[in-house]
C-alpha positions as MATLAB code, in Angstrom:
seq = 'XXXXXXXXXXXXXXXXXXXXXXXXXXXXXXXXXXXXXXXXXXXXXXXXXXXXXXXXXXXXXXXXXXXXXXXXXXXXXXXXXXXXXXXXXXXXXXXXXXXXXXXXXXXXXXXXXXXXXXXXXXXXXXXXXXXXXXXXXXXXXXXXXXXXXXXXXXXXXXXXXXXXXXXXXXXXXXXXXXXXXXXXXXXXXXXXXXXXXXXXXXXXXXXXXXXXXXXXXXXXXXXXXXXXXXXXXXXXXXXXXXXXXXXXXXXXXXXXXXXXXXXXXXXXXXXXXXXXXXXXXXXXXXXXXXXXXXXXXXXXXXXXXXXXXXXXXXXXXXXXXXXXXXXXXXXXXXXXXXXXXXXXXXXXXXXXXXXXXXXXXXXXXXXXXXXXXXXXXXXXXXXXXXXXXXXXXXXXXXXXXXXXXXXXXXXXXXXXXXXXXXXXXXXXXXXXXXXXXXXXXXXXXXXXXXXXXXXXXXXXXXXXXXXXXXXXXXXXXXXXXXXXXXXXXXXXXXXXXXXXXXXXXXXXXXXXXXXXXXXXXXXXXXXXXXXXXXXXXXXXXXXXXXXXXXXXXXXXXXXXXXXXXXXXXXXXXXXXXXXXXXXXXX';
ca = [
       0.000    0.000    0.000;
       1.437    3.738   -0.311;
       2.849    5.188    2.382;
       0.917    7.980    4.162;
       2.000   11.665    3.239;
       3.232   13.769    5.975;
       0.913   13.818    8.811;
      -0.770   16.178   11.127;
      -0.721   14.741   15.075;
      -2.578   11.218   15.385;
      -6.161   11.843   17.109;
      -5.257    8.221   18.777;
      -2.178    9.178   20.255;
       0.243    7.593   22.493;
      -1.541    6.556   26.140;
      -4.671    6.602   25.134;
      -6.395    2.813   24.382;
      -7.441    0.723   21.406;
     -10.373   -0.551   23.750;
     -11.603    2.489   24.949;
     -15.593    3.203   24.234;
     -15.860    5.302   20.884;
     -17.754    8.242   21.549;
     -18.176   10.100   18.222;
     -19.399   13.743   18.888;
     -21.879   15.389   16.064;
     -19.155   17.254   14.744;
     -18.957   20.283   12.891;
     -19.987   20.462    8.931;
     -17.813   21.771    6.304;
     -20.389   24.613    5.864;
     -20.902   25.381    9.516;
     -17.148   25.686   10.317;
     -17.312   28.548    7.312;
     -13.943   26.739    5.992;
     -15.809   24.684    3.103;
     -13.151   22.570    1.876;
     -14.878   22.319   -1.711;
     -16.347   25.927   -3.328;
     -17.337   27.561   -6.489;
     -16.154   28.035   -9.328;
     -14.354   24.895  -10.777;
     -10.854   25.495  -12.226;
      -9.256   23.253  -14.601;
      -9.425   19.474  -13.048;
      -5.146   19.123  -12.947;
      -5.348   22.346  -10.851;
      -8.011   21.066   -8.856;
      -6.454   17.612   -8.277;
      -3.243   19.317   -7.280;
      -5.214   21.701   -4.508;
      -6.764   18.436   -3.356;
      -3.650   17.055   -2.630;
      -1.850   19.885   -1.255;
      -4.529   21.129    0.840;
      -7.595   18.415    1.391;
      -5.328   15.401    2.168;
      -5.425   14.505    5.721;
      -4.388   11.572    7.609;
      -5.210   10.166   11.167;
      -3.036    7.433   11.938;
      -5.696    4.687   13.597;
      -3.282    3.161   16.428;
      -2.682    5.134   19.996;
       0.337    2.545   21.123;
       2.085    1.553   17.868;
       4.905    0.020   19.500;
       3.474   -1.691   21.912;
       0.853   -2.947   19.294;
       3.927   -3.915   16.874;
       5.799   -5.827   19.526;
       2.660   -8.145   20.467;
       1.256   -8.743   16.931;
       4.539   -9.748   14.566;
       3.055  -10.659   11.206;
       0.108   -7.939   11.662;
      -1.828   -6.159    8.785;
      -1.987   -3.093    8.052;
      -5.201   -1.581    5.834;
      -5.553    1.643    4.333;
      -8.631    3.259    4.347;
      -9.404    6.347    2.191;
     -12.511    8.576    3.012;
     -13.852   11.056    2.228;
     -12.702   14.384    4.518;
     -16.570   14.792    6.027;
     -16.490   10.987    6.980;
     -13.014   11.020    8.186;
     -13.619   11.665   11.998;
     -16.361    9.290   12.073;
     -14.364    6.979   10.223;
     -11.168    6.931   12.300;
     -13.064    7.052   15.786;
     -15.260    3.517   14.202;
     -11.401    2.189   13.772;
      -9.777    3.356   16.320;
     -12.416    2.290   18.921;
     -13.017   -1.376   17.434;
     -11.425   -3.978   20.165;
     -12.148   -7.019   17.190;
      -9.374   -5.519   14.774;
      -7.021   -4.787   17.858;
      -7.346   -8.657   18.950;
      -6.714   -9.504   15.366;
      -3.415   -7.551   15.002;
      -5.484   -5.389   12.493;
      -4.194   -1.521   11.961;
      -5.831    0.897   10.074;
      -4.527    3.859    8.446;
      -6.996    6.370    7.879;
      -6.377    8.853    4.988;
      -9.193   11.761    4.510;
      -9.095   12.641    0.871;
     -11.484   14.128   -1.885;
     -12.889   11.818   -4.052;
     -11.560   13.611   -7.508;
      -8.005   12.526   -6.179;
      -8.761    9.229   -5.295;
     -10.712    8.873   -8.851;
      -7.958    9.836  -10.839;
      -5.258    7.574   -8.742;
      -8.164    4.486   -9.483;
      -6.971    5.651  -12.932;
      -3.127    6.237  -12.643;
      -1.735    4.559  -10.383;
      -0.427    0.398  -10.060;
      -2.294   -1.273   -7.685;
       0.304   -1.439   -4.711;
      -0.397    2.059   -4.204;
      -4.088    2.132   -3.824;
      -5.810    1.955   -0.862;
      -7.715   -1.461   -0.049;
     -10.740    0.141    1.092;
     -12.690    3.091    0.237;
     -15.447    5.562    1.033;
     -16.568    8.559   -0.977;
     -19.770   10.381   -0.335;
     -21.180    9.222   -3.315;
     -21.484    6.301   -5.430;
     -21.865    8.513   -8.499;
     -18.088    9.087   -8.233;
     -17.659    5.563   -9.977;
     -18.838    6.648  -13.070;
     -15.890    8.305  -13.327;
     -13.621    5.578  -12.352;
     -11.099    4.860  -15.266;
      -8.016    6.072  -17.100;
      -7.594    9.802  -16.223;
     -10.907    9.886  -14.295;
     -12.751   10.196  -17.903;
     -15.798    9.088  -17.187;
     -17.059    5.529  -18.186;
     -13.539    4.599  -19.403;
     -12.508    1.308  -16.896;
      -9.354    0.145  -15.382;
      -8.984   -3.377  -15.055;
      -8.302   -4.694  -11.378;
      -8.822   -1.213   -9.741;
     -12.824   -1.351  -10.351;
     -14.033   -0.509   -6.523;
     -16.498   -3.331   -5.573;
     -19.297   -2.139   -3.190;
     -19.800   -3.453    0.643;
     -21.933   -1.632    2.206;
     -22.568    1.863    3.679;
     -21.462    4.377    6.321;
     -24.746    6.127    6.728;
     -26.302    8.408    3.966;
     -27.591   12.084    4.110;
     -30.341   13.537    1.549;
     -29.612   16.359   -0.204;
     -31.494   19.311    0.484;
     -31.598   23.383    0.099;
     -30.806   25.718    2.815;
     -31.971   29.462    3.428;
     -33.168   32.038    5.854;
     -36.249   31.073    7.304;
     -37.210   34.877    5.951;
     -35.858   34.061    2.799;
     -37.854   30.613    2.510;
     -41.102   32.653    3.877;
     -40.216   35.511    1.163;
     -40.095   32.474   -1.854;
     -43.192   30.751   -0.819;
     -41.121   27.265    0.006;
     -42.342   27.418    4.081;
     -45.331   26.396    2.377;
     -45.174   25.161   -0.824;
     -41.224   23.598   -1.717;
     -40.144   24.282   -4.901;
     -38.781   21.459   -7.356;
     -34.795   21.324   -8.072;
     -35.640   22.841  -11.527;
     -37.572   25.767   -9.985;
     -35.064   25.925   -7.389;
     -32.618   26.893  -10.154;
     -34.704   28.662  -12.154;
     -36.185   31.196   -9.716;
     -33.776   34.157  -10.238;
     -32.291   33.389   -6.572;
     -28.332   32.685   -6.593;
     -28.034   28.954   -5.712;
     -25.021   28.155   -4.582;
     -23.329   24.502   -3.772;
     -19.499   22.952   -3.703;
     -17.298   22.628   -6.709;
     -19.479   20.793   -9.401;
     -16.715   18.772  -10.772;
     -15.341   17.946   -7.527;
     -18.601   18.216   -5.138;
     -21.264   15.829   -5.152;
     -23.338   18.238   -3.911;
     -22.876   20.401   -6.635;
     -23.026   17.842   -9.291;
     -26.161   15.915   -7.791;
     -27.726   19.709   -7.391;
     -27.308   20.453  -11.279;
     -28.397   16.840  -12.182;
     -31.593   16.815  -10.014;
     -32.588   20.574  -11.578;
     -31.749   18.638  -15.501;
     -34.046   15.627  -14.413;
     -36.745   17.864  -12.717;
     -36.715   20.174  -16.022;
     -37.355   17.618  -18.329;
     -33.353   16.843  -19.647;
     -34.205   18.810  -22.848;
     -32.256   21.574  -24.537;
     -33.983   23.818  -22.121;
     -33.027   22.177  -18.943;
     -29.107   21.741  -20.467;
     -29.272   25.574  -20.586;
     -30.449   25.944  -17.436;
     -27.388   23.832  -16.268;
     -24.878   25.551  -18.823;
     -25.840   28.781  -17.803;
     -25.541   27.768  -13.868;
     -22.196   26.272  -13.807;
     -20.680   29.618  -16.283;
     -22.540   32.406  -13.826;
     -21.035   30.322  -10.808;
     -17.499   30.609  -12.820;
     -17.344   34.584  -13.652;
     -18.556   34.815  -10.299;
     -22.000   35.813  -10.346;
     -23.211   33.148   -7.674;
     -21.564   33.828   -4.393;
     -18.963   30.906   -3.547;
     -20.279   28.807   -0.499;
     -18.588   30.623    2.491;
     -19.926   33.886    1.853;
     -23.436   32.382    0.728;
     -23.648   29.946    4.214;
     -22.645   33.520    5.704;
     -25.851   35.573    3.819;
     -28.121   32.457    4.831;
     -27.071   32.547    9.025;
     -27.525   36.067    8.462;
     -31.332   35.965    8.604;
     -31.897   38.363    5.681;
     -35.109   37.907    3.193;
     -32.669   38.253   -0.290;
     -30.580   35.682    1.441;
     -29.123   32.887   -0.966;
     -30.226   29.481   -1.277;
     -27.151   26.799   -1.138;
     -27.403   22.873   -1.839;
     -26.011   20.967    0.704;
     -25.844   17.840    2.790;
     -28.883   17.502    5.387;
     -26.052   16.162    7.937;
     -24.356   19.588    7.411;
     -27.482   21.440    7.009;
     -28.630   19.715   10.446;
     -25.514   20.930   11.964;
     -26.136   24.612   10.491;
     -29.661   24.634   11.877;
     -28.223   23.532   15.591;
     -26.236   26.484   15.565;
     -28.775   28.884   14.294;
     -32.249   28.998   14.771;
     -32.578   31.787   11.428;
     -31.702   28.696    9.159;
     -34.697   26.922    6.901;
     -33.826   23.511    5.700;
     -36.122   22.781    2.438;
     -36.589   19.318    0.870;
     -37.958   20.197   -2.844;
     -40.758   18.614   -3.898;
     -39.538   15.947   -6.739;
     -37.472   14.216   -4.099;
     -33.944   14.431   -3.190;
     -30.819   12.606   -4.350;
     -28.857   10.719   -1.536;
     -25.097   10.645   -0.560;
     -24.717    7.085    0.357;
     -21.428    6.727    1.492;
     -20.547    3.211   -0.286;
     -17.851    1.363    1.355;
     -16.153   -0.048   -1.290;
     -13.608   -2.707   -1.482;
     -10.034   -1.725   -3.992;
      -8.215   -4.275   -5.498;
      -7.493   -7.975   -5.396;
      -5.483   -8.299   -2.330;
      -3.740  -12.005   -1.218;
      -6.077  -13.797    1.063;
      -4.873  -13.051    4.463;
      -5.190   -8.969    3.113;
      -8.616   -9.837    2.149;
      -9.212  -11.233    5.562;
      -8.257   -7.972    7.235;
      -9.812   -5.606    4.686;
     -13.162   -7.907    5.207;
     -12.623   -7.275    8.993;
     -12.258   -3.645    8.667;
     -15.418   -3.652    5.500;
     -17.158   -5.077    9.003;
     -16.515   -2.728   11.415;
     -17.137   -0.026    8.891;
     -21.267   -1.669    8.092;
     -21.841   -2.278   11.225;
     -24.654   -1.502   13.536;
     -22.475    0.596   16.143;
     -21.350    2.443   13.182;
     -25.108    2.719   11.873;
     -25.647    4.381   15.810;
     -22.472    6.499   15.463;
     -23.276    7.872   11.870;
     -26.571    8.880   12.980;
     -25.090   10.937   16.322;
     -22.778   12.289   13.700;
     -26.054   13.459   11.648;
     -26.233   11.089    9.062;
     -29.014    8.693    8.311;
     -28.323    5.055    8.548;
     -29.163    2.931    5.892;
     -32.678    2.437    6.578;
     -33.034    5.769    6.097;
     -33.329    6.674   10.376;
     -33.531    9.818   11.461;
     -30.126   10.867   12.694;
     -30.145   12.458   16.500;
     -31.318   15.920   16.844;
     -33.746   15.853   13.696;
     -37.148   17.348   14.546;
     -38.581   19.962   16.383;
     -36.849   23.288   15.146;
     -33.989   21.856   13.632;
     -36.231   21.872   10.505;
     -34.718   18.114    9.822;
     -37.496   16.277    9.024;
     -37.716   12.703   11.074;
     -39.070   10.849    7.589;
     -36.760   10.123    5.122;
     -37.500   12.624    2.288;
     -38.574   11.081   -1.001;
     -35.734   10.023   -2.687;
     -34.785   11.752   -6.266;
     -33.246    8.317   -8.512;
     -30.861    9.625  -10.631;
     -29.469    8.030  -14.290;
     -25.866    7.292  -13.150;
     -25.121    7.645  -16.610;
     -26.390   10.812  -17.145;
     -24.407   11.935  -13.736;
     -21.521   11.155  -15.574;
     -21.895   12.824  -18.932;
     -22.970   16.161  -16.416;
     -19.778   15.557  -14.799;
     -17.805   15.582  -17.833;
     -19.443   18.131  -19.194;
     -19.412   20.617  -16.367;
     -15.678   20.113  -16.010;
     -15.198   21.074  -19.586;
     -17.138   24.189  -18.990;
     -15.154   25.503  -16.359;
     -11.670   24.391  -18.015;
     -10.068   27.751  -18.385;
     -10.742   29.423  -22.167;
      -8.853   30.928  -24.508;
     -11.647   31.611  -27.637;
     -11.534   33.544  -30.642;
     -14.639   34.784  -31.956;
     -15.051   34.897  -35.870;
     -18.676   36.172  -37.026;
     -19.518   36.500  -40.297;
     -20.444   40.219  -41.941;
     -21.456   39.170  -45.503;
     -24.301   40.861  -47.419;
     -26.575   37.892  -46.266;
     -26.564   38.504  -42.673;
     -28.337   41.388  -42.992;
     -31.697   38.945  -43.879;
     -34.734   39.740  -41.171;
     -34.811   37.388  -38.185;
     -36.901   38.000  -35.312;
     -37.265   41.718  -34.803;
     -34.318   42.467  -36.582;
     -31.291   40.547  -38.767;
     -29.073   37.603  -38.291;
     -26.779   40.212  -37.608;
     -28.286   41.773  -34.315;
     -29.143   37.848  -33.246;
     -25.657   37.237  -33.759;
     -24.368   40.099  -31.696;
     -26.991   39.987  -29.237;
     -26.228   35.783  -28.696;
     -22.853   36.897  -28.435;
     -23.048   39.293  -25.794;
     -25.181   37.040  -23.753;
     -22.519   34.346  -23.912;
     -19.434   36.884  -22.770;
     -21.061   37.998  -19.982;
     -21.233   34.138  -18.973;
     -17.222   34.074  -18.904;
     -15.313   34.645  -16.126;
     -12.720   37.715  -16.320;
      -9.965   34.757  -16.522;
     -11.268   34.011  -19.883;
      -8.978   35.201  -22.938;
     -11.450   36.465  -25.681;
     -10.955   38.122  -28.823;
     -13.311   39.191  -31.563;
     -12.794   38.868  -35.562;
     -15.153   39.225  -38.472;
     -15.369   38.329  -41.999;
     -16.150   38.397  -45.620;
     -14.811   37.906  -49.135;
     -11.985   40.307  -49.701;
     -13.175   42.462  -46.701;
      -9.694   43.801  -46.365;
      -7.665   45.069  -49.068;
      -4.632   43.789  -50.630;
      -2.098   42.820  -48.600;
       0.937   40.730  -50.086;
      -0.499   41.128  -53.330;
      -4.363   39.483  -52.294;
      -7.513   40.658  -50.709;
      -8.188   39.209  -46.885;
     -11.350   37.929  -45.808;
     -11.123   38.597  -41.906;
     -10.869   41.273  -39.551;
      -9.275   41.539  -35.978;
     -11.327   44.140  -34.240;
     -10.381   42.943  -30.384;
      -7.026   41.028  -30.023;
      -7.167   38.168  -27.642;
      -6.607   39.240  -23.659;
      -8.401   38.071  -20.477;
     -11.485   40.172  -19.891;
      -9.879   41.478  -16.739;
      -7.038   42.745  -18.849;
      -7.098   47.061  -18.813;
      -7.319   48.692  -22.200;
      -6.569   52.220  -22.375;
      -8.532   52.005  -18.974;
     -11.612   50.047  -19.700;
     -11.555   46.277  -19.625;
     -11.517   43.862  -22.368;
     -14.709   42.378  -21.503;
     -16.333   46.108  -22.221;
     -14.313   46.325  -25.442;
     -15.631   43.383  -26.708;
     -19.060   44.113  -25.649;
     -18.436   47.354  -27.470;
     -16.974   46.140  -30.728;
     -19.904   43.218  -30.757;
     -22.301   46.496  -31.200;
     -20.676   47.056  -34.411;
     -21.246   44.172  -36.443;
     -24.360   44.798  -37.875;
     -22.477   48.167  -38.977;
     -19.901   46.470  -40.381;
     -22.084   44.095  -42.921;
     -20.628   44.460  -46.532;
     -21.756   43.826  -50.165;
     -19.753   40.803  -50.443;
     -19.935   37.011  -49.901;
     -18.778   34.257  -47.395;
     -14.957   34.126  -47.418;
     -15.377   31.338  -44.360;
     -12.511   28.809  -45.734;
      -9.620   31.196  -45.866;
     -10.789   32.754  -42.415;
     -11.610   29.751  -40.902;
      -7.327   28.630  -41.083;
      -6.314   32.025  -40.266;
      -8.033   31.668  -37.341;
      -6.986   28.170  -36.520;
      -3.624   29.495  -36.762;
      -3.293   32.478  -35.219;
      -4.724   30.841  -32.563;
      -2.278   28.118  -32.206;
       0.609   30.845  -32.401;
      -0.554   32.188  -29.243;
      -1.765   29.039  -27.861;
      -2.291   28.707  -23.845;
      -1.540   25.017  -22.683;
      -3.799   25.605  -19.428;
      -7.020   26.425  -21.537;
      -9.243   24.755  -23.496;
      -8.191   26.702  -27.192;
     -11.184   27.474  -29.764;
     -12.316   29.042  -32.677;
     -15.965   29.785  -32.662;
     -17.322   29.888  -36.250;
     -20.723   31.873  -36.445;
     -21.637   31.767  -40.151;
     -25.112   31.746  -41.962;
     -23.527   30.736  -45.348;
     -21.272   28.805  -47.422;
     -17.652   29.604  -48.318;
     -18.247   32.341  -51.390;
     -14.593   33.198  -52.142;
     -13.402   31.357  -55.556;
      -9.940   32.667  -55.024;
      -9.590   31.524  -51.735;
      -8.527   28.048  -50.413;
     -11.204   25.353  -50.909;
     -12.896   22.971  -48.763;
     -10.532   19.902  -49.632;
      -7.010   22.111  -49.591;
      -8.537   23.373  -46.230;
      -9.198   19.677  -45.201;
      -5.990   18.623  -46.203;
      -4.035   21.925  -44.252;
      -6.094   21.277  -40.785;
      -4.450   18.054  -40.795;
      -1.532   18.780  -41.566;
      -0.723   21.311  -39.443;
      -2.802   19.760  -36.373;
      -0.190   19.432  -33.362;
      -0.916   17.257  -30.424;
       0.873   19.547  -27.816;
      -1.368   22.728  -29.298;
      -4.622   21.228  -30.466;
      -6.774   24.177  -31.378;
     -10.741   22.927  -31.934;
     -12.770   24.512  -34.315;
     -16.601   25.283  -33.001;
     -18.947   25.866  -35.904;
     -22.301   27.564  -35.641;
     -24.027   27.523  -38.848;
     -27.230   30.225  -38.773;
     -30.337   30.024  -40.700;
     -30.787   27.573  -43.478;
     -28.725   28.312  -45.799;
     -25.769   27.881  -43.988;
     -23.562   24.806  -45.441;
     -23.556   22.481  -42.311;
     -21.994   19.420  -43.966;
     -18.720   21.646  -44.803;
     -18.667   23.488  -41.230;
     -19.052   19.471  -40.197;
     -16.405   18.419  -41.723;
     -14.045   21.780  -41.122;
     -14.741   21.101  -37.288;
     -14.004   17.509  -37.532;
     -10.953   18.137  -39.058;
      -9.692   19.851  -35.635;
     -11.704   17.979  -33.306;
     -14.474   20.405  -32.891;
     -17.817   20.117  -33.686;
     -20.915   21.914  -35.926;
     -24.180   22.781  -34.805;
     -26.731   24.538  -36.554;
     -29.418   27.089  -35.297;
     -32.202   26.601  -38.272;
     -34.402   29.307  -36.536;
     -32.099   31.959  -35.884;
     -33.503   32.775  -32.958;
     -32.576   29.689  -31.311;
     -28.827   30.995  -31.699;
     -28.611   32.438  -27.990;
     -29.022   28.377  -27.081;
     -27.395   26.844  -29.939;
     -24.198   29.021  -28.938;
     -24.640   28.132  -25.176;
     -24.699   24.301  -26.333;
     -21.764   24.721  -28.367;
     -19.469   26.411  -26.160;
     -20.709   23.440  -23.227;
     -19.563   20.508  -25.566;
     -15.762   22.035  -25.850;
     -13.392   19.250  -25.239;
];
């Protein structure tokens, strides 16, 4: 097994006993101690899975007396145990307390990690250094077991196999009782959808390292019917949690103790929102009305260990499912598996005594959300291209494919965060003049910078904004030159090409290539490819508006990069066609 990294003071420390009575105190929820350990917005999963290393890894070494245990057990067994950081207390006091693995030399090493590092060793590392046993917060993390933690994509030997429980905890929305009153939910609880939907920030935990976050979007897709509608809903969540316009956790926990009626509404745990409501009376925990997802707490088994490992990993599996630990995970404010009221529901806790309704969710759609969520909060480095030919200026809506382009476009920068590198180009046949001896088809109007970054003191987010209000200004008599633009911008991109962001040319076009002089479809082909590098992919998005727009050539121009097309018939679908485009980035 791997050795521990560098650890804080055991909690079992020297003179104290391996038989003395466990006495597990309700103790203190991430979002009650105001030091949530997970938090809004998600950065780019390496970062993350670094930050969960160097700051959520904690270890509590199990045994009080090591020597003395060493010198009477020769031969003994030592089994990690990985959990994650909200179970680890309960965890190591279940361990540490348990006279049946003392008597059989047994020793448990107790390591509180997040379950986004464990996922990705499942996925990286040889089997030696995996722990033999266990316990997220969720089972929905196994969907993401696999090479790289991609999700669906299996390791052989290192698939966790399930053995129980540790308790469970529904998950449930917390606000001001004022707040709750102010909403209507005292009397009437909302769904998850309406929940999202109701113009109220709703804040929860890093979605792509959070299962409250994740199982909080996921619920709101299911409850909103998993259409295009409710994928917006969920698009435009996770990109107004990343530029910042949801409150992160700490401060929203903070706005909900303080009582007020605006106060936020955050997604969490009921065991932490149980612990919340003990320490203030102001707190309103609501269950929505479709039901709510449950944190299970799987214990699951790692590996194929010898058969005198398996013994002690089954003894420690036991100790783990047990029915003191079922009594100790509800004093700790969990549920046990029968879905028991954990101590100190009722009365004005606001924890209800009956086990909510539960909310059963498509594990593989919790994947796919989890994959996709992390891709939309991968750091961006984009390139807008939109196209100013003589056809956009053809009516849509209540005014041209022009203004819907500009006006989509808008919407969709102000759902960046200032990190974000945007620039801004437009196009047409020969819109420029000459230069080395030929007409160019594309414009830079806004050079690529983070939207933070000062220009002549405004920032670039409100120099984009302002240059987007020129495009229907800038339409011209001439065609589509979208070939020749299309690989400038591929490589102009790649030339100044960020390796910690996702790289991408978005494409907004409602025609075909109309430049004869230009580069055509099969040379272009032919060029992507060739000049596609591994170490500075650049992906071509493709939004082809209205109907004449040639889809099967923006197809097969995004393929060529590993993009994709998408195509906004009604142009006034463009605002979500856009949305969807930029959420499917790899």
């Amino acid at each position: 097994m791997r050795s521990p990294a560098p650890r804080p003071p055991p909690t079992c420390g020297p003179g104290t006993r391996a038989d003395a009575p466990t006495t597990t105190e309700p103790f203190v929820g991430r979002h009650a101690q105001q030091h949530p350990r997970r938090r809004w917005p998600l950065a780019l999963a390496a970062a993350l899975l670094a930050v969960a290393v160097a700051a959520g890894l904690l270890v509590w070494q199990r045994w009080d007396d090591t020597s003395t245990t060493a010198a009477g057990c020769p031969g003994g067994r030592t089994v990690e145990v990985q959990v994650t950081p909200e179970l680890g207390e309960l965890t190591e006091s279940l361990l540490a307390g348990d006279r049946a693995l003392a008597d059989a030399c047994i020793t448990a090493d107790v390591v509180a990690q997040e379950p986004v590092q464990t996922v990705a060793d499942l996925g990286a590392l040889d089997a030696a250094e995996l722990p033999d046993v266990w316990v997220p917060d969720s089972a929905s993390w196994l969907a993401r077991v696999g090479s790289g933690g991609r999700a669906g994509a299996e390791v052989p030997g290192t698939l966790p196999e399930p053995a129980g429980q540790l308790g469970s905890t529904p998950l449930v929305l917390a606000t001001s009782r004022a707040a709750a009153d102010a909403l209507g939910w005292s009397v009437t609880p909302p769904s998850w959808g309406q929940a999202l939907t109701s113009g109220r920030p709703l804040a929860a935990p890093g979605l792509g390292t959070a299962s409250e976050g994740l199982l909080a979007l996921a619920a709101a897709r299911t409850s909103l019917g998993g259409g295009p509608e409710a994928d917006n809903a969920v698009v435009a969540a996770v990109l107004a949690a990343a530029r910042g316009a949801t409150p992160p956790v700490e401060e929203a926990v903070a706005a909900v103790t303080g009582g007020g009626a605006d106060a936020p509404v955050v997604a969490m745990t009921e065991q932490e929102a149980l612990v919340l409501a003990r320490d203030d009376a102001d707190v309103a925990v609501v269950y929505p009305a479709d039901g709510s997802p449950v944190l299970d707490n799987p214990v699951l088994r790692v590996g194929s260990p010898e058969p005198a490992q398996r013994a002690a990993v089954d003894a420690v599996v036991a100790t783990l499912t047990s029915p003191d630990a079922a009594t100790a995970a509800r004093r700790a404010g969990f549920r046990d598996t029968t879905g028991q009221a954990p101590d100190g529901a009722g009365g004005d806790s606001g924890v209800s005594v009956a086990a909510p309704a539960s909310l059963l969710l498509d594990p593989a759609v919790v994947g796919q959300l989890l994959t996709r969520v992390s891709g939309l909060a991968t750091p961006s480095r984009l390139l807008a291209v939109v196209d100013v030919s003589t056809s956009m200026s053809a009516a849509a809506g209540d005014g041209s494919r022009a203004t819907l382009a500009r006006d989509a476009a808008k919407s969709a920068l102000t759902l960046f965060p200032d990190s974000a590198a945007i620039g801004l180009w437009v196009f047409a046949a020969e819109l420029q003049g000459p230069a080395d001896g030929a007409e160019v088809d594309w414009l830079e109007l806004v050079p690529q910078r983070t939207l933070d970054a000062d220009v002549d003191g405004r920032p670039q987010r409100a120099v984009l904004s302002a240059a987007l209000d020129t495009v229907p200004d800038r339409l011209t008599g001439g065609g589509t030159g979208l070939y020749d633009t299309t690989l400038a911008a591929v490589r102009a991109s790649r030339a100044s090409y960020d390796p910690t962001a996702v790289n991408t040319v978005v494409v907004v076009t409602d025609g075909t290539n109309e430049d004869s002089a230009g580069i055509q479809l099969d040379e272009l082909l032919q060029t992507l490819t060739a000049e596609a590098d591994p170490q500075r992919p650049v992906e071509v998005v493709a939004v082809g508006l209205g109907p004449d727009a040639d889809l099967d050539a923006l197809e097969q121009v995004a393929g060529a990069t590993g993009g994709g097309a998408y195509s906004a018939v009604d142009p006034e679908d463009l605002q979500t066609v856009l949305f969807d485009a930029l959420a499917n980035r790899d």
